[in-house]
TILUMDREN-927933 format. One record per atom (N, C-alpha, C): residue in three letters; x, y, z. Coordinates in steps of 0.1 Angstrom, whole numbers, padded with zeros to 4 digits, always signed. Example, Ala and Ser with C-alpha at 12.3 -4.5 7.8 and 13.67 -1.06 7.14 Angstrom:
<sites>
ALA+0132-0057+0078 ALA+0123-0045+0078 ALA+0132-0033+0078 SER+0128-0022+0071 SER+0137-0011+0071 SER+0129+0000+0079 
</sites>
This chain:
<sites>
UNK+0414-0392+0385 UNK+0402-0398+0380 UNK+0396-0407+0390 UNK+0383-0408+0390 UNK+0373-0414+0401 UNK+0375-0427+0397 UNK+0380-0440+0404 UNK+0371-0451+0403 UNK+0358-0452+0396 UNK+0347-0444+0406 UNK+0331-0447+0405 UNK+0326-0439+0393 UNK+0333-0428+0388 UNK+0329-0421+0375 UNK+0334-0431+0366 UNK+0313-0430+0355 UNK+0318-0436+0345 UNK+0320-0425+0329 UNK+0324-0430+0319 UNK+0327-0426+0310 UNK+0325-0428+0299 UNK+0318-0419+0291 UNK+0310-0423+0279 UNK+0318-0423+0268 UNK+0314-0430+0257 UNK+0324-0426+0239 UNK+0312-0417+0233 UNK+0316-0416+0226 UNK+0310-0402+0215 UNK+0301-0410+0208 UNK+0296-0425+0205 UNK+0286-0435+0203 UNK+0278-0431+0210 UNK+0279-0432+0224 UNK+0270-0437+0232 UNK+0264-0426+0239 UNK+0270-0415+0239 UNK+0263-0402+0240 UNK+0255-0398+0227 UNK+0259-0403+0214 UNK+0250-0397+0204 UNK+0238-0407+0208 UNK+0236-0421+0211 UNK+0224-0427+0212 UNK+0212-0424+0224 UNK+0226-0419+0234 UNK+0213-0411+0245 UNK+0208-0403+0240 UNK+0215-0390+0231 UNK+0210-0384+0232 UNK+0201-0381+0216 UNK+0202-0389+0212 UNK+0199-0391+0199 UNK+0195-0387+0190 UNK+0212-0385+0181 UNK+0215-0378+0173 UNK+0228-0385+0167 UNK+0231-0379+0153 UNK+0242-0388+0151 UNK+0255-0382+0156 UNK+0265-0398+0154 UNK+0275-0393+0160 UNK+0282-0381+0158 UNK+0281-0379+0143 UNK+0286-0367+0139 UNK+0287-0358+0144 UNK+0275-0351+0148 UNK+0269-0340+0153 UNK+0275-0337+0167 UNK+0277-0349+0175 UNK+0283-0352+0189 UNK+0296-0347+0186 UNK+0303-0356+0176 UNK+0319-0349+0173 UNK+0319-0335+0172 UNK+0312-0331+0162 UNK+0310-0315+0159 UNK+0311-0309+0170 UNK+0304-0310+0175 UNK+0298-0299+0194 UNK+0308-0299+0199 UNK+0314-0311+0201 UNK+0327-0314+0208 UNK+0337-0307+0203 UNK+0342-0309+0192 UNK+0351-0304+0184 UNK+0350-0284+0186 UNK+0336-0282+0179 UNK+0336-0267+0181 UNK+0335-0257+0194 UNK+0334-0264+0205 UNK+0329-0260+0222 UNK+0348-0264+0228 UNK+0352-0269+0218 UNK+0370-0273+0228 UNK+0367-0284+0235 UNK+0360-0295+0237 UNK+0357-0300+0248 UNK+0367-0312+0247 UNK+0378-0312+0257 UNK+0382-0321+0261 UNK+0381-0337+0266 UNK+0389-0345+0262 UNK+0381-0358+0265 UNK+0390-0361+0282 UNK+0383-0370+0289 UNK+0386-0371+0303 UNK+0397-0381+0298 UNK+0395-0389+0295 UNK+0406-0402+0290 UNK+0407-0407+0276 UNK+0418-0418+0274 UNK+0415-0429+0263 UNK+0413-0444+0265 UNK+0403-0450+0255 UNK+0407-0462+0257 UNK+0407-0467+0240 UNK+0421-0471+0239 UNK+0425-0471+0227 UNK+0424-0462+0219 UNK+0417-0462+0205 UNK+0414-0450+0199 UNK+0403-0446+0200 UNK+0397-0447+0214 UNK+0380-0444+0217 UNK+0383-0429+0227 UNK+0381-0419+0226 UNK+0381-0407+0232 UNK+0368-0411+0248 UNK+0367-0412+0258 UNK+0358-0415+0265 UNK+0359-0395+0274 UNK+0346-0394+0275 UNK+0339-0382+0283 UNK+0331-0389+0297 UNK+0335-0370+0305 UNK+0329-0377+0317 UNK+0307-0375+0316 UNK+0306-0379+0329 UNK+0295-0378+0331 UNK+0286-0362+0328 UNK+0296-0352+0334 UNK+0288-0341+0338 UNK+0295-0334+0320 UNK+0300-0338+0315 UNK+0301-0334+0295 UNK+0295-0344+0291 UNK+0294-0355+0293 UNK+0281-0357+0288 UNK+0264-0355+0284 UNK+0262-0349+0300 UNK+0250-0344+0307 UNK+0250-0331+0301 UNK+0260-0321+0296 UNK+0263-0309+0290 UNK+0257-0310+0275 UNK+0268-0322+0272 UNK+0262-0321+0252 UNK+0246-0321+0254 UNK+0242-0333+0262 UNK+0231-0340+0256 UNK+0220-0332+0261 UNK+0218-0324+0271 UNK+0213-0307+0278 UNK+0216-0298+0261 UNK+0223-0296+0254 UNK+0226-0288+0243 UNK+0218-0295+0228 UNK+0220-0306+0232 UNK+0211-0309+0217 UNK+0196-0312+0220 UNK+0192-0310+0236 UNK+0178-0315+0236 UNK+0174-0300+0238 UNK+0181-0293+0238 UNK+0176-0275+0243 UNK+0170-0267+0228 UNK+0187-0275+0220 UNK+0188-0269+0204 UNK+0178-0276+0195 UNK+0173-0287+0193 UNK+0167-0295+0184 UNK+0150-0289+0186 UNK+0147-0285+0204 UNK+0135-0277+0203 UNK+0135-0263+0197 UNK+0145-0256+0202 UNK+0144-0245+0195 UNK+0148-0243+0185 UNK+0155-0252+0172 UNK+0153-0254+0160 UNK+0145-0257+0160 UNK+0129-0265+0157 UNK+0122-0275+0154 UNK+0111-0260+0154 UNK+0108-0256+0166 UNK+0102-0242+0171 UNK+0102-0233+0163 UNK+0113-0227+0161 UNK+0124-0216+0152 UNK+0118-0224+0137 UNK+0120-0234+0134 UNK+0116-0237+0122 UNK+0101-0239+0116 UNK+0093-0240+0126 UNK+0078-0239+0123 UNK+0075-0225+0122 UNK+0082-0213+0129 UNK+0075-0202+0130 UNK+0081-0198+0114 UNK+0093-0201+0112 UNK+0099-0198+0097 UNK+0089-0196+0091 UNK+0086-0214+0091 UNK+0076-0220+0078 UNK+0067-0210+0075 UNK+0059-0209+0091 UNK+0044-0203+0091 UNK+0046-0188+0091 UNK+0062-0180+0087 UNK+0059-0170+0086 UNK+0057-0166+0070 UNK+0067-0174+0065 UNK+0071-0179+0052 UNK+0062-0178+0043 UNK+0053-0188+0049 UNK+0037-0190+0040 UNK+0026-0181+0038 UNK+0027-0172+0054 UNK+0014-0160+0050 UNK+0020-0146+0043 UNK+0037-0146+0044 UNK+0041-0137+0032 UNK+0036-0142+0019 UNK+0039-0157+0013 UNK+0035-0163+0003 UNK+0020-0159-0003 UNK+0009-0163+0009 UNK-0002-0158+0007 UNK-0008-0145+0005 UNK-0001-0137+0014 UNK-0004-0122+0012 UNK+0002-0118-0004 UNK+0011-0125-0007 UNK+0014-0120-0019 UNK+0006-0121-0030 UNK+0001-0135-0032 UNK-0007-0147-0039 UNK-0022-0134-0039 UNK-0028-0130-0024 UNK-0042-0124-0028 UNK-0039-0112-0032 UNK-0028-0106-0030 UNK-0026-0090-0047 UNK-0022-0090-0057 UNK-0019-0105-0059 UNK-0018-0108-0075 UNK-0030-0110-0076 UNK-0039-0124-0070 UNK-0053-0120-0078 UNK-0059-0110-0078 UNK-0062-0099-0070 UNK-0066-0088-0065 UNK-0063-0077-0081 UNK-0051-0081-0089 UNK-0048-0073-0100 UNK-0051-0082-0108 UNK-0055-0092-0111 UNK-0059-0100-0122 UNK-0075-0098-0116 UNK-0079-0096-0106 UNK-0092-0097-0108 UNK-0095-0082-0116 UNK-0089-0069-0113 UNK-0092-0059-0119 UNK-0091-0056-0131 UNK-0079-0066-0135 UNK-0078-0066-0150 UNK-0084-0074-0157 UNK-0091-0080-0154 UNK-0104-0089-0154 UNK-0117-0077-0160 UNK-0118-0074-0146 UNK-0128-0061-0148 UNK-0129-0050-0160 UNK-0117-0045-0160 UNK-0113-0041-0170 UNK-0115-0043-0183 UNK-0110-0056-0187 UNK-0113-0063-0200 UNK-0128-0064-0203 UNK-0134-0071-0195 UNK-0146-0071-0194 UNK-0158-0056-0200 UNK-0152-0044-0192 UNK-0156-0032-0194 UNK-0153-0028-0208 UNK-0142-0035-0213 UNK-0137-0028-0228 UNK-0146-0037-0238 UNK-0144-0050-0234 UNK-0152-0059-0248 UNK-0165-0055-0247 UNK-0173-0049-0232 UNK-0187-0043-0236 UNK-0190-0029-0243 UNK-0179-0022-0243 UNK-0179-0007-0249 UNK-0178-0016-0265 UNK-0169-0023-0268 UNK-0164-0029-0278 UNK-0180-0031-0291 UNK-0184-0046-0280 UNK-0199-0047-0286 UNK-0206-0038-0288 UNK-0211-0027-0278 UNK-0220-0013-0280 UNK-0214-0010-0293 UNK-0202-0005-0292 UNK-0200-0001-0306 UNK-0199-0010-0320 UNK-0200-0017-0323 UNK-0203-0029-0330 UNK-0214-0029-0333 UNK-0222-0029-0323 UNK-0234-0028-0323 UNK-0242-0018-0334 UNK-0240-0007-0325 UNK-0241+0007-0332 UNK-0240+0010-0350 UNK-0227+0003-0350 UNK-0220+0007-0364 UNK-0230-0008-0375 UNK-0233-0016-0368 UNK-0244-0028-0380 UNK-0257-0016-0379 UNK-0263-0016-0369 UNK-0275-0010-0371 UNK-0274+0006-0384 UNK-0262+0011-0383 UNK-0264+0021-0388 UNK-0259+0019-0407 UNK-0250+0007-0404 UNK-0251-0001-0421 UNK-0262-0006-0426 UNK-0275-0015-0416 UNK-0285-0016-0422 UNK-0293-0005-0428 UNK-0296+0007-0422 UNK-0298+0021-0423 UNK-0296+0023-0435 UNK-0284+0020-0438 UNK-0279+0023-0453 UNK-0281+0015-0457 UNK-0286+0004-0457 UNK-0283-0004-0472 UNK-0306-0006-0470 UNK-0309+0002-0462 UNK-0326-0004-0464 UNK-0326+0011-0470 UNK-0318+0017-0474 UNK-0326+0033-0480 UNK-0324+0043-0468 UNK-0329+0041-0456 UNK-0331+0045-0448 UNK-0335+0061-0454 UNK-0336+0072-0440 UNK-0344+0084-0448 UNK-0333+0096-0451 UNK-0340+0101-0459 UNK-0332+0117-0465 UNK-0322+0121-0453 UNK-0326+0126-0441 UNK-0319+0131-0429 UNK-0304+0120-0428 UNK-0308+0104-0425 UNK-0295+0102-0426 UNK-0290+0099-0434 UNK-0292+0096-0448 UNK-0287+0098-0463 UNK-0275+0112-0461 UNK-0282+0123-0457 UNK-0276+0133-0458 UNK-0264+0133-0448 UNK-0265+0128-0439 UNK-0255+0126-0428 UNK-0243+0119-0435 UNK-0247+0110-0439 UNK-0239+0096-0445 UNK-0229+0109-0455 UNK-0237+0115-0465 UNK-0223+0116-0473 UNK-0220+0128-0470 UNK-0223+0139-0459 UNK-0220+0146-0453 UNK-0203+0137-0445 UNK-0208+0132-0443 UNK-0198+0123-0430 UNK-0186+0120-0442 UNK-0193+0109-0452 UNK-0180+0107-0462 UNK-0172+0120-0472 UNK-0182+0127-0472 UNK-0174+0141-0480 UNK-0166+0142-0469 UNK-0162+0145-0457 UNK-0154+0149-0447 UNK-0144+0134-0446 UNK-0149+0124-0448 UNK-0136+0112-0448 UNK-0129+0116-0462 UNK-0133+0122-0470 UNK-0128+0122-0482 UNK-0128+0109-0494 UNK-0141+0107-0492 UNK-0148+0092-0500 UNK-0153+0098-0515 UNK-0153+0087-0520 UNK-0161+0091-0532 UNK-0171+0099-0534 UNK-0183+0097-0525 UNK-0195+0103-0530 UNK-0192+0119-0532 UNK-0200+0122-0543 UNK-0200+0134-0542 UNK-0209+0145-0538 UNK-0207+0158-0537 UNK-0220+0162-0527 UNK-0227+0170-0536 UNK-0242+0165-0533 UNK-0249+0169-0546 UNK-0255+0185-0542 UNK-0255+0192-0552 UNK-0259+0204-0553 UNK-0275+0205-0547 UNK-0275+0218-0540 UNK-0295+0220-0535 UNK-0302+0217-0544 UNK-0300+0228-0555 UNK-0310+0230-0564 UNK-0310+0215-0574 UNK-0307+0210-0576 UNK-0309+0196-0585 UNK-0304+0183-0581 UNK-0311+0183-0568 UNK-0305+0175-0560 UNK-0323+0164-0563 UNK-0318+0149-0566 UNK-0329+0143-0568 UNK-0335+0131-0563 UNK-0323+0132-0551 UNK-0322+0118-0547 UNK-0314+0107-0548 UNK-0308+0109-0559 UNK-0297+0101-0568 UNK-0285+0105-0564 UNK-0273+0100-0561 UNK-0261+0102-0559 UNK-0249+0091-0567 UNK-0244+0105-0571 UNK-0234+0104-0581 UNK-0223+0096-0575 UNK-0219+0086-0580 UNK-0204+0080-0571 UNK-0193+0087-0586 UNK-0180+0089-0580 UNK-0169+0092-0585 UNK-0161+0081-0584 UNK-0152+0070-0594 UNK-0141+0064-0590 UNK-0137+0065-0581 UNK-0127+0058-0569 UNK-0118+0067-0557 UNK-0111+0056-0561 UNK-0099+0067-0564 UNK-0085+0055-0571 UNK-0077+0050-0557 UNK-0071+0043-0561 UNK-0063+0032-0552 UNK-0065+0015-0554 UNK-0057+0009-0543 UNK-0054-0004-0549 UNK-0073-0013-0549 UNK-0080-0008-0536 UNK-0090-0017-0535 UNK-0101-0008-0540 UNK-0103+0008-0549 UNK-0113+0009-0556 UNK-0123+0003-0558 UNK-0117-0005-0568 UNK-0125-0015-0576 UNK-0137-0018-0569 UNK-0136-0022-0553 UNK-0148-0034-0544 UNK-0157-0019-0546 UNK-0151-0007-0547 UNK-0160+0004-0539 UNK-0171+0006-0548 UNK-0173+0002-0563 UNK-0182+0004-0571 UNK-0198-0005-0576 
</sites>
């Protein structure tokens, strides 16, 4: 051993190199690295293992730190790519919906105008339609004969539980 070599503790290498001591032990411990001496129960290292650790955690902490931003930032535009084809299917089903509640209305629509029809009289042609249509639902009305046909339409009972409103 040198006189002029000096010798570090596992303290004073974590605060050069700064990091805790733990992590010093660790490296140490997992790399085999031998201590040059003791003083008491202080393990002391030389110069050139010291210059070794503290070269390894200033090499490692960039290339974690590095390594961990590119993670992040690959991390996140997966996240986002994901995020714009979910909206991308909520926007269509959006569309979608949209497209149905307007067929919806139309038909809504359609079916008031053609009740008013019926209930103002409306004319012979769709009179004729009307119980043309219900003879085929199998409704009450009955279908009136050509020849003594007068304009008047006969209703029949139509049994079941809600009849009754149908009169």
């Amino acid at each position: 051993m040198n006189n002029n070599e000096r010798l570090y503790k596992i303290s004073e290498i974590s605060d050069i190199a700064k990091v805790n001591k733990t992590k010093v032990w660790r490296y140490i411990r997992d790399n085999n690295i031998s201590e040059r001496s003791m003083k008491g129960n202080a393990k002391l290292y030389s110069e050139h293992t010291k210059d070794v650790i503290i070269k390894a955690f200033s090499s490692e902490s960039v290339h974690l730190a590095t390594e961990t931003k590119a993670d992040t930032s690959r991390i996140l535009l997966e996240q986002i790519d994901i995020l714009k084809g979910e909206l991308e299917r909520k926007n269509d089903q959006l569309d979608k919906m949209q497209s149905l509640l307007d067929q919806q209305q139309q038909l809504n629509l359609a079916t008031n105008r053609q009740n008013e029809k019926l209930l103002d009289g409306g004319t012979n042609d769709t009179q004729q339609n009307v119980s043309e249509s219900r003879n085929m639902d199998d409704t009450d009305v009955s279908k009136p004969a050509e020849d003594n046909y007068k304009g008047e339409e006969t209703k029949t009972p139509k049994k079941g539980l809600f009849g009754w409103l149908r009169r």
